[in-house]
VEXDREN-2710 file (C-alpha; in Angstrom, 1 decimal):
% VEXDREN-2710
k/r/px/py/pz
1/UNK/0.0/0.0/0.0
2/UNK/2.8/2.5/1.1
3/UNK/4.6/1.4/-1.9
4/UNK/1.8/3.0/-4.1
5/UNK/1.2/6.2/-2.1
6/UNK/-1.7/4.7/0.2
7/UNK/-2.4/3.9/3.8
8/UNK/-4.6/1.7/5.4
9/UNK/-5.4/0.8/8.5
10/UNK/-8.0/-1.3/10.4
11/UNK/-10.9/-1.7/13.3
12/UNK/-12.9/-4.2/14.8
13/UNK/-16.4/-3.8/16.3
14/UNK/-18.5/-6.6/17.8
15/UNK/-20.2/-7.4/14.2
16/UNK/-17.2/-6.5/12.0
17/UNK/-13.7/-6.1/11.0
18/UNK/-13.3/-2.8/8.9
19/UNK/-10.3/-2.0/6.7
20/UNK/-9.4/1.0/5.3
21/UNK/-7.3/2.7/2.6
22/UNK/-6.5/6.3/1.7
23/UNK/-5.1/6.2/-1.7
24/UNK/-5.0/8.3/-5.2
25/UNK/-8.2/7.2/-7.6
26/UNK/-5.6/6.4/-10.5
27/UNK/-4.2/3.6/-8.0
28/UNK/-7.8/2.0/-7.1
29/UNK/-7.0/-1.5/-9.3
30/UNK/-4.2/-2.0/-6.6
31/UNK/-6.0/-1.5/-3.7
32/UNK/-8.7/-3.6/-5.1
33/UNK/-5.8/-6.5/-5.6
34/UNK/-4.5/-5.8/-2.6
35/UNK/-7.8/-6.0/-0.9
36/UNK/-8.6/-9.1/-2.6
37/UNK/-5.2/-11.1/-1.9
38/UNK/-5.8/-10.4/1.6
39/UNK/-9.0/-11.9/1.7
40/UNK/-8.0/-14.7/-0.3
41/UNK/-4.4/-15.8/0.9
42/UNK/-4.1/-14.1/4.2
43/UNK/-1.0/-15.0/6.0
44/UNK/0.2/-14.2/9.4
45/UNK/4.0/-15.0/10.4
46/UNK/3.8/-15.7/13.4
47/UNK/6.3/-12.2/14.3
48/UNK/3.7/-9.8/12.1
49/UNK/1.0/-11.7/14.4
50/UNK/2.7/-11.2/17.7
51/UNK/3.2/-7.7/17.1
52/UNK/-0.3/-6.9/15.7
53/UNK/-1.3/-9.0/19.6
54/UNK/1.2/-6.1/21.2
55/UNK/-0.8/-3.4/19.6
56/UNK/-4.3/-4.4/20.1
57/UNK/-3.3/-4.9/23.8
58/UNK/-1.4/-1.4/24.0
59/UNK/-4.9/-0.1/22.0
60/UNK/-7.2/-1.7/25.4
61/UNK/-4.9/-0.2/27.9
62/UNK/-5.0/3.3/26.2
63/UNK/-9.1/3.4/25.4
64/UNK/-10.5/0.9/28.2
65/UNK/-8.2/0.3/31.0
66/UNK/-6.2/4.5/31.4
67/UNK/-9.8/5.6/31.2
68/UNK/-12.6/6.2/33.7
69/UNK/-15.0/6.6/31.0
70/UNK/-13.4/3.3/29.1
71/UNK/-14.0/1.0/32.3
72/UNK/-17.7/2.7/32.7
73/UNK/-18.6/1.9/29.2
74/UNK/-17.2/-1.5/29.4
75/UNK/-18.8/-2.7/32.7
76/UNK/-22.2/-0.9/31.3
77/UNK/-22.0/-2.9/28.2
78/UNK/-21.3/-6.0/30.2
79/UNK/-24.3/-5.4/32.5
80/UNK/-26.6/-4.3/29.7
81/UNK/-26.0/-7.4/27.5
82/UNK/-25.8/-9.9/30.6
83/UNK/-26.8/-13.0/28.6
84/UNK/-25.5/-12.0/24.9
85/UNK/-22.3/-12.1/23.6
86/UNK/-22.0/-8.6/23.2
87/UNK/-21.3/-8.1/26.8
88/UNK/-18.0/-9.4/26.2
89/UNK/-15.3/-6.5/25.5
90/UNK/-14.7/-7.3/21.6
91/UNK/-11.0/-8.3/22.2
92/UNK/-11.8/-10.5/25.6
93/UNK/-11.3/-9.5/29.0
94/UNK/-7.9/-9.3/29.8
95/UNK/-7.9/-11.7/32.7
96/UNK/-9.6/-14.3/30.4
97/UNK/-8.2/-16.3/27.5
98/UNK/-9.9/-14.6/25.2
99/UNK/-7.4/-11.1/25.3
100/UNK/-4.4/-13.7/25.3
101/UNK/-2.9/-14.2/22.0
102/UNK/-4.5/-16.7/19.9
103/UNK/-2.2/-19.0/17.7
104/UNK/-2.0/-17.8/14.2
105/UNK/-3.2/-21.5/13.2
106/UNK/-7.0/-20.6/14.7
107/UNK/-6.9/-17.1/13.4
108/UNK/-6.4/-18.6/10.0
109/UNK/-9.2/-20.6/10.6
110/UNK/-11.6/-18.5/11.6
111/UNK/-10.7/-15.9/8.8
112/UNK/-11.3/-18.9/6.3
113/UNK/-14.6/-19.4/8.0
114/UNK/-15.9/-15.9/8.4
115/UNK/-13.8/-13.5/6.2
116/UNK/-16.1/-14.1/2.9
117/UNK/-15.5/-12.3/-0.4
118/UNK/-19.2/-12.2/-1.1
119/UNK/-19.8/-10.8/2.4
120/UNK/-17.6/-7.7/1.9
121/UNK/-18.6/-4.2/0.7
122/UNK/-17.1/-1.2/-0.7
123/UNK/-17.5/2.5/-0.1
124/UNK/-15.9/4.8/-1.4
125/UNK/-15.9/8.9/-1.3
126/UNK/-15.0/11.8/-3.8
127/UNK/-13.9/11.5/-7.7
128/UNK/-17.3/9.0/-7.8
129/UNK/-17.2/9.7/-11.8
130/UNK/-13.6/7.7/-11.8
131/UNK/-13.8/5.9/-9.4
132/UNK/-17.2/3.5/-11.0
133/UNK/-15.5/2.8/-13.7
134/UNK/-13.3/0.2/-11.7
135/UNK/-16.0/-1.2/-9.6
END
């Protein structure tokens, strides 16, 4: 991506994983290769996966656990959903296996299982006139 002028990023919310590029229109085909390799043949070496653990982690301590307003929301959520899965924090509780690092091996298999070409969608914003032509 950086090598084509782009960024991207990512988030995860209880019902999604959302990625996200910033990139010039005339470079659209590569992001959509991009995009589509990564859906396809995702691979995660087992350092890339370790660190990407470290920065989710570092991501919970600065928005849930440094905050007053973090811990509220979580334990309201919690209490609110009592008997639903969303009143588990969407990366685990800390104390609890599921905010420990999962092995690569499952991670591959639930992206497999879940990450579905025909369940993604695309939006996109500004330069619509050149950007339909490659959709």
């Amino acid at each position: 991506m950086a090598a084509n002028g782009g960024t991207d990023n990512a988030f995860t919310s209880f019902d999604y994983t959302a990625y996200f590029q910033t990139m010039e229109v005339s470079r659209l085909p590569v992001s959509f290769e991009l995009e589509s390799d990564r859906m396809r043949h995702l691979t995660l070496p087992a350092e890339e996966f370790a660190k990407e653990v470290r920065v989710v982690m570092e991501e919970r301590r600065m928005r849930t656990e440094a905050t007053p307003t973090g811990k509220a929301a979580e334990a309201h959520l919690s209490m609110f959903w009592q008997s639903h899965p969303y009143s588990w924090p969407v990366i685990g509780w800390p104390s609890v296996s599921g905010c420990r690092p999962l092995r690569s091996r499952l991670r591959l298999s639930h992206s497999a299982s879940f990450s579905l070409m025909k369940q993604a969608s695309l939006s996109m914003m500004r330069h619509r006139s050149r950007v339909a032509r490659w959709v």
